[in-house]
Steps between C-alpha positions, in 0.01 A plus 500: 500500500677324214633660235272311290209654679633829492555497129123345421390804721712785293390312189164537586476864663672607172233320292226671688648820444546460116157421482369796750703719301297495146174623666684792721669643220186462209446792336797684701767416321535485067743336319597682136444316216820392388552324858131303482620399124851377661308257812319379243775401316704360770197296622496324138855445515524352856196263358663394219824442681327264760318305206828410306659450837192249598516342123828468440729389785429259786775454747758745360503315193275491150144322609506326149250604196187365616423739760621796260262332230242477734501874627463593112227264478316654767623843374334465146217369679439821718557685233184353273293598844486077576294461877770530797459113535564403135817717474636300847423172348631572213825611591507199726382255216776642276807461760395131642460402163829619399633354845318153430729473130821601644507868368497648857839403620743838526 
């Protein structure tokens, strides 16, 4: 067996058990407060951390300010409850136009 092979295997018997173990321990085991208050937190930051990683850089380097323009595009448009597919399109109306007159370039 590869090593390859091996680690798709452990990936995936590790996987299975992370999602075996939310049902065996419901209702067994409760978190305090202060801890559900602090994963909720740290979800919000690890999203917000992949977002300005995903708008912002692009090969190590700045991505430009078109795709930064276009995530707040999309941003202001989630947040005025726009439909899923007008807040996509948008965002991706607002960077290629920006892209189309030059702005885009990091």
């Amino acid at each position: 067996m590869s090593a390859t092979v091996a680690a798709i295997l452990v990936l995936a018997a590790g996987t299975y058990a992370f999602r075996l173990v939310g049902p065996a321990l419901h209702g067994r085991v409760t978190l305090p407060d202060r801890v559900r208050e602090l994963l909720t937190a740290g979800a919000v930051v690890l999203l917000v951390a992949l977002l300005a990683t995903g708008a912002l850089t692009e090969g190590g380097g700045f991505a430009g300010w078109a795709r930064p323009a276009g995530v707040l595009a999309g941003a202001a448009l989630a947040w005025r409850r726009a439909p899923f597919a007008v807040v996509v399109l948008g965002a991706a109306g607002v960077t290629a136009v920006l892209r189309a007159v030059g702005v885009g370039v990091g």
